[in-house]
C-alpha positions in Angstrom: 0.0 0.0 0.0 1.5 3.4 -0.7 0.4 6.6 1.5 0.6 10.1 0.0 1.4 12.5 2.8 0.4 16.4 2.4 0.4 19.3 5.2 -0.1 22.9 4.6 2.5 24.1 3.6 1.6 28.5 3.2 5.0 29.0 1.0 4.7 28.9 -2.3 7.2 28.9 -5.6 7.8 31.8 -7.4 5.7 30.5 -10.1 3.3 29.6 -8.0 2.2 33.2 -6.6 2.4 35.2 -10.1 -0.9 32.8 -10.6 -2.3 32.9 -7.4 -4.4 35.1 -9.0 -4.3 39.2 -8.7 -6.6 40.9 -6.3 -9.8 40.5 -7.9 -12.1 44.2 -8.4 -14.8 44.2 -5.8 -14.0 40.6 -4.2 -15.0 40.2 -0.9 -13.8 36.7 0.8 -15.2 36.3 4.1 -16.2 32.9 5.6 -18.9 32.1 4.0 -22.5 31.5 5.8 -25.4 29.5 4.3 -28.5 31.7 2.8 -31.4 31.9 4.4 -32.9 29.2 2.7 -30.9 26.7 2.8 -30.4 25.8 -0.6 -29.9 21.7 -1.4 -30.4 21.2 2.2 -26.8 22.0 3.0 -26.0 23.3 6.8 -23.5 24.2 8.8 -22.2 22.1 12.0 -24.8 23.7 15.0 -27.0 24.5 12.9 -30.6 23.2 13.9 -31.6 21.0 10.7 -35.3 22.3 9.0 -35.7 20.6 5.6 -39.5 20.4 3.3 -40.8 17.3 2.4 -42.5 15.9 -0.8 -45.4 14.6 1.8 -46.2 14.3 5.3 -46.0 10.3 6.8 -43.3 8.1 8.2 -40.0 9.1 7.6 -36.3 7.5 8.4 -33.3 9.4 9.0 -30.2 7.4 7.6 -27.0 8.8 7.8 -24.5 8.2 5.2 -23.7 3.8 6.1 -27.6 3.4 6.2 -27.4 3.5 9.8 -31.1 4.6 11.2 -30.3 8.0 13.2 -34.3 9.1 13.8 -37.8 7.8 12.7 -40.0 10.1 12.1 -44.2 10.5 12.2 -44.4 13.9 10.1 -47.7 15.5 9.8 -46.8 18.4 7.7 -44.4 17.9 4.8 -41.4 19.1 6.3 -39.3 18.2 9.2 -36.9 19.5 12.1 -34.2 17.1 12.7 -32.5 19.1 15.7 -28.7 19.5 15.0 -26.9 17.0 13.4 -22.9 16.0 13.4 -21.2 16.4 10.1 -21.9 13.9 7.7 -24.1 13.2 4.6 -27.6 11.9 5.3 -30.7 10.8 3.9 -34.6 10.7 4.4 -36.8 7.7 2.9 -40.4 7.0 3.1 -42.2 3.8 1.7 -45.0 6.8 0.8 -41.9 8.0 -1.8 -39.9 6.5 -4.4 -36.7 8.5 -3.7 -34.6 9.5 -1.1 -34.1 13.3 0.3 -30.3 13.8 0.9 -29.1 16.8 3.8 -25.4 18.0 4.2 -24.3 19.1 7.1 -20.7 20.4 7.1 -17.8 22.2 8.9 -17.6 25.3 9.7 -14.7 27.5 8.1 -12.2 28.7 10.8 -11.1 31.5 8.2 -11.8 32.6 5.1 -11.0 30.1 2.2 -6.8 30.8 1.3 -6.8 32.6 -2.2 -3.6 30.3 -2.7 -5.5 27.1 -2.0 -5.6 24.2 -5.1 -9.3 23.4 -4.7 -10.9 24.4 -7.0 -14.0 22.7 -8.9 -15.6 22.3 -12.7 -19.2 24.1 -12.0 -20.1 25.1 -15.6 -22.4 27.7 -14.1 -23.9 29.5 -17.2 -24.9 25.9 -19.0 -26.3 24.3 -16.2 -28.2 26.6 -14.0 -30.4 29.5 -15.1 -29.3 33.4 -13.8 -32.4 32.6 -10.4 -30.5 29.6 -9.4 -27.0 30.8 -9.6 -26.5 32.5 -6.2 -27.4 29.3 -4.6 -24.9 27.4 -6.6 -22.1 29.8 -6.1 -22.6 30.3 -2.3 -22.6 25.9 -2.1 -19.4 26.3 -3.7 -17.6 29.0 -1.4 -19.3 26.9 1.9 -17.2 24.0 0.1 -14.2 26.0 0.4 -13.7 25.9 -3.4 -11.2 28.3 -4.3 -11.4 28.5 -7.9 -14.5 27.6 -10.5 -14.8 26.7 -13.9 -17.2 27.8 -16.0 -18.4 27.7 -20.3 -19.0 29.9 -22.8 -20.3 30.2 -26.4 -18.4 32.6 -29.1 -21.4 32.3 -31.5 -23.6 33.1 -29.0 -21.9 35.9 -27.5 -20.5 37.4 -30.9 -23.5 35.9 -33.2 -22.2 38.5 -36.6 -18.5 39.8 -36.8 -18.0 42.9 -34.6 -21.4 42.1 -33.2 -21.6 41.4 -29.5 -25.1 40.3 -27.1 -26.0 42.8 -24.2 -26.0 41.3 -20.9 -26.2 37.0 -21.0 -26.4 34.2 -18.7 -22.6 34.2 -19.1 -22.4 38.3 -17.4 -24.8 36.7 -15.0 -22.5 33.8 -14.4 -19.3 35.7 -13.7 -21.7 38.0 -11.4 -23.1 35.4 -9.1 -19.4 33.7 -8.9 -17.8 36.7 -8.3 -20.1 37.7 -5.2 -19.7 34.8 -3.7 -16.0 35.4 -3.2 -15.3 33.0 -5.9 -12.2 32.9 -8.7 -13.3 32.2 -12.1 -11.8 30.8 -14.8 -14.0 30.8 -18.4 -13.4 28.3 -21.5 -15.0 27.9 -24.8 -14.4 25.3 -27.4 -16.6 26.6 -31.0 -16.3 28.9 -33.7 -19.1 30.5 -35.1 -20.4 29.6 -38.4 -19.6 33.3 -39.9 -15.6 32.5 -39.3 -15.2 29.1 -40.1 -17.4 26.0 -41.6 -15.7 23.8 -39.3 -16.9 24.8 -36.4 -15.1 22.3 -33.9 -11.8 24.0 -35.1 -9.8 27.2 -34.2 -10.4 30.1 -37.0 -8.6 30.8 -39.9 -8.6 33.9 -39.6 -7.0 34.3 -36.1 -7.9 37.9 -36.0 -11.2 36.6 -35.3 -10.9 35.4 -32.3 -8.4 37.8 -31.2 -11.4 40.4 -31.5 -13.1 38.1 -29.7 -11.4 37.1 -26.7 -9.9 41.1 -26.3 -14.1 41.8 -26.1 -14.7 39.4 -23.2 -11.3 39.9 -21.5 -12.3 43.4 -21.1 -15.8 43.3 -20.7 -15.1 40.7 -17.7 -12.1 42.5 -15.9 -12.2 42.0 -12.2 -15.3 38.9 -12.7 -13.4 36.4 -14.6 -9.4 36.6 -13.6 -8.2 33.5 -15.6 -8.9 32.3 -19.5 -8.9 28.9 -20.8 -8.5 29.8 -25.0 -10.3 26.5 -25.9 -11.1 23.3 -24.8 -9.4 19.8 -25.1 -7.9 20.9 -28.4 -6.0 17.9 -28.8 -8.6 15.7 -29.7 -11.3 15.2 -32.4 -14.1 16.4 -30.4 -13.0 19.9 -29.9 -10.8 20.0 -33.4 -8.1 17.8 -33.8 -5.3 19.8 -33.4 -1.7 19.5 -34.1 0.8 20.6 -31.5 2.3 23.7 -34.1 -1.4 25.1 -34.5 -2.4 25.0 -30.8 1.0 27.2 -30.5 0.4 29.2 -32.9 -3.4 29.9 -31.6 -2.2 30.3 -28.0 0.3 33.2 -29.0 -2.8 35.1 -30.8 -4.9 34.2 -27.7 -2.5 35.6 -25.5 -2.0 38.8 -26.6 -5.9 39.6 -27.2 -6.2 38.2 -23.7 -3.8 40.8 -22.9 -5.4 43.3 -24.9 -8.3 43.1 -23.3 -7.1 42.5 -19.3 -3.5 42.7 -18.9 -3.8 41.5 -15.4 -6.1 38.1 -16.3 -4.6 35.1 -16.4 -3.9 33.4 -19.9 -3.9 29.4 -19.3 -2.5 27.1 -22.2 -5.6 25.6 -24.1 -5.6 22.5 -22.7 -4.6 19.0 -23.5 -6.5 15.8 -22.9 -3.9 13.1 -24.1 -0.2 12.9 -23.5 0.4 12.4 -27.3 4.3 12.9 -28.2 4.0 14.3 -31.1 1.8 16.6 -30.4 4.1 17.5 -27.1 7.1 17.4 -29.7 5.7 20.1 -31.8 4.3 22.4 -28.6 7.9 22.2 -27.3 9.7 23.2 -31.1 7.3 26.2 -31.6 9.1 27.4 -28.0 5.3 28.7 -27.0 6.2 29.2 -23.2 6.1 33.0 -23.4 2.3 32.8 -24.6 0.8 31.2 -21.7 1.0 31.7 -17.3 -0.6 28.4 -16.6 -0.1 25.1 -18.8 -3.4 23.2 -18.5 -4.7 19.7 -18.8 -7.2 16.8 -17.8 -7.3 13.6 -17.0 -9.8 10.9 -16.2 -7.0 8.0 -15.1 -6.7 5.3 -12.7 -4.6 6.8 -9.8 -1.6 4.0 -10.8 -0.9 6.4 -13.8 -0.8 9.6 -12.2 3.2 10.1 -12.4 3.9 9.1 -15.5 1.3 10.9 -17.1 2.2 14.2 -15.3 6.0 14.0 -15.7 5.0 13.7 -19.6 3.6 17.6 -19.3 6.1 18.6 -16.1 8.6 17.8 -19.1 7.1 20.4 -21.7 5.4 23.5 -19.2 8.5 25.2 -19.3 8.1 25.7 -15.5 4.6 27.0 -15.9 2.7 26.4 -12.9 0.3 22.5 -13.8 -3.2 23.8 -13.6 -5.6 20.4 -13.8 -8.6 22.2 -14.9 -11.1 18.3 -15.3 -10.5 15.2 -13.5 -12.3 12.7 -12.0 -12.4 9.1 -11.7 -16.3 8.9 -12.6 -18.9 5.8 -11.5 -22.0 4.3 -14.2 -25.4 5.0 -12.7 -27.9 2.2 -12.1 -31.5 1.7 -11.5 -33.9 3.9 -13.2 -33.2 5.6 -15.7 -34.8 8.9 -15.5 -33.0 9.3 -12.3 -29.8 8.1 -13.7 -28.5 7.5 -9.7 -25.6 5.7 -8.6 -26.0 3.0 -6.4 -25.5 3.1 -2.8 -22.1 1.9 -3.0 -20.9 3.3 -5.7 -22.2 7.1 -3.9 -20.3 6.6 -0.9 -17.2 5.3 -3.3 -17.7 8.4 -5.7 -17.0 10.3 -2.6 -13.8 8.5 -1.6 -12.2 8.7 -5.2 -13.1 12.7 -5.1 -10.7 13.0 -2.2 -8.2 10.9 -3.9 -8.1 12.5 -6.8 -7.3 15.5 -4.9 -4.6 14.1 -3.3 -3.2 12.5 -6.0 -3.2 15.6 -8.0 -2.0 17.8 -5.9 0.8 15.3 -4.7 2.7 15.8 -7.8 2.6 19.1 -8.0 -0.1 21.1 -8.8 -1.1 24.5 -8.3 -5.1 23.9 -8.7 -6.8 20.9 -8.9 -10.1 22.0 -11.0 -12.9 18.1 -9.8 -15.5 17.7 -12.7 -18.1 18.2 -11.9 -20.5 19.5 -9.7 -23.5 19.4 -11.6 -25.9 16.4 -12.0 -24.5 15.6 -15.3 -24.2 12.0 -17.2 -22.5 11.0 -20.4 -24.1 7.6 -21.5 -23.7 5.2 -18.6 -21.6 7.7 -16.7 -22.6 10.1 -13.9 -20.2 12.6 -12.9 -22.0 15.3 -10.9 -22.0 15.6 -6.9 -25.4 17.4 -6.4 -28.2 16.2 -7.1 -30.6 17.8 -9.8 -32.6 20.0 -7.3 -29.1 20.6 -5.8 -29.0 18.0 -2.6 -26.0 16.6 -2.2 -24.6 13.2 -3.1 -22.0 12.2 -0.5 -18.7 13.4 -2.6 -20.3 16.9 -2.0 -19.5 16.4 1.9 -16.1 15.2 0.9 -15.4 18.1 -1.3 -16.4 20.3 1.8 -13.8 18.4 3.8 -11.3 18.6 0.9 -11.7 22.1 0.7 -10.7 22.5 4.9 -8.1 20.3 5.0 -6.2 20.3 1.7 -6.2 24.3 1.5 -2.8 25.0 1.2 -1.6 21.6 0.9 1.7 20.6 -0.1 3.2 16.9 -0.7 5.7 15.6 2.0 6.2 12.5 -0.2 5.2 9.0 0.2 4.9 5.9 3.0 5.1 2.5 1.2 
């Protein structure tokens, strides 16, 4: 059995603090309380524990083994369940085909380190509409989530050349993040129709998305600090790209980044795969100057994690690693228009989400970005760690644990 060791560690590398991330315009980072609501059902430790129900009727209170921790005889549909210990839990009735989950976490003894590596995929502006997105973004800063990752459309934000929306989902994305004390990085991955046919790959005309990224740099200054300049685009999905043109795109994206914000952080548009060629040619085109962060993801058994990261350590030209996806993702089972994991594989989703953490951060990284925390699946696969109405699965509990004890972590080494 090997043991990673980390402890926080506040000193960090050089590297390391130019992408910290600058003082953000109007950020306010205090510890972070729970609206008055509750959203998802999430609470603080002390907190007395009030929580609507789909119906009045028998209820149990399970805790996260299936261990019965009340019964309840509800008449109204909604219950007070007194103050609970920190944990995940969850609510059945036989009157009710699913469960109700609760959270109840930690509180923070100090405001969540702007240097911390925890950081967390959220997609914000494709996933939740602008009423919901408050609630989202004040679940992430009670996680202790440094850092979120959000998406973006260039043909819907710049629809004709020259031609750009008024305020969108995406200005009401980098809002809601940004008042919640929350640093944001944005990503796209499309070209619109009037630049290119081929829509899955970078422009022609790279003046195009120069325009385009100098626009949104700018019009985001102070809300969105960091920029991926696309997506994965290594691989087929998101264009195919050789190694020479995702330099040469980074160099145009970095100076319209620039443009635009000259304090923003410009992020190296992201690999998927470990290809050597395509490493080869990113390493000849000496494309170091162009980007502050070199990015990738991975979705790996943990058994892989060195080789796979001394392949990019070898070519970031002492960039800080910035691991914007990961995960080590379950199948859901049962019915399919919940698309749930299975008991088990819930409670296991929640101890590879710490791993992965660990892992990542264990050989080296300056933020660890976990995908995702949306309830999102991709065929048999679910990745999310809330719930569609928000409730937590377990891994969000973990992520709220992650997020106290791994800010500021730094590897010791290992214990075989």
């Amino acid at each position: 059995m090997v043991i990673v060791l980390l402890m926080v560690w506040p000193h960090l590398t050089e590297a390391e603090e130019a992408t910290a991330g600058p003082a953000q315009a109007g950020l306010v980072r205090s510890i972070p309380r729970p609206l008055a609501h509750h959203p998802g059902n999430i609470f603080l430790e002390g907190e007395v524990v009030r929580i609507s129900l789909p119906t009045p009727g028998k209820w149990t209170l399970l805790d996260a083994e299936d261990r019965v921790v009340q019964q309840l005889e509800l008449k109204e549909a909604a219950a007070d369940l007194g103050k609970l210990p920190v944990g995940f839990y969850r609510l059945r009735s036989q009157g009710h085909p699913d469960w109700i989950s609760v959270g109840v976490i930690a509180r923070l003894s100090a405001p969540t380190p702007e240097t911390s590596p925890i950081a967390l995929d959220v997609a914000m502006s494709w996933f939740y509409p602008p009423e919901k997105m408050a609630e989202v973004a004040s679940l992430c800063a009670m996680a202790g989530v440094n850092w979120v990752r959000d998406r973006l459309s260039w043909p819907e934000v710049e629809p004709q050349p020259g031609q750009f929306v008024g305020h969108s989902r995406y200005d009401a994305a980098a809002e809601a993040q940004a008042a919640a004390g929350l640093k944001l990085l944005q990503v796209f991955h499309a070209t619109p129709r009037w630049a290119s046919p081929a829509t899955k790959r970078f422009p022609p005309d790279l003046r195009d998305v120069y325009r385009f990224l100098r626009h949104v740099a700018s019009r985001w200054k102070g809300k969105v600090l960091a920029y991926e300049p696309w997506n994965e685009a290594d691989i087929p999905v998101f264009g195919g790209h050789t190694g020479a043109e995702m330099a040469s795109y980074q160099k145009a994206a970095y100076w319209a980044i620039k443009a635009g914000n000259p304090e923003a952080i410009v992020c190296w548009n992201v690999f998927a795969l470990d290809n050597p060629a395509q490493l080869a040619e990113l390493e000849a085109n000496e494309v170091w100057p162009y980007f502050e962060t070199f990015n990738f993801h991975h979705y790996r058994p943990f058994e892989e994690y060195a080789r796979f990261y001394a392949d990019f350590r070898a070519v970031a030209g002492g960039r800080p690693l910035w691991v914007t996806e990961c995960a080590m993702p379950l199948p859901w089972s049962g019915d399919p228009a919940r698309k749930e994991l299975s008991d088990q594989d819930l409670l296991e989703q929640a101890r590879r989400l710490i791993k992965v953490y660990v892992g990542s951060i264990h050989e080296g990284t300056a933020t660890t970005f976990y995908f995702l925390l949306p309830h999102y699946v991709e065929g048999k696969t679910q990745f999310g760690i809330l719930r569609p109405d928000l409730t937590p699965r377990p891994a969000y509990v973990a992520l709220a644990a992650v997020g106290r004890w791994l800010a500021d972590a730094r590897p010791l080494g290992r214990l075989k």
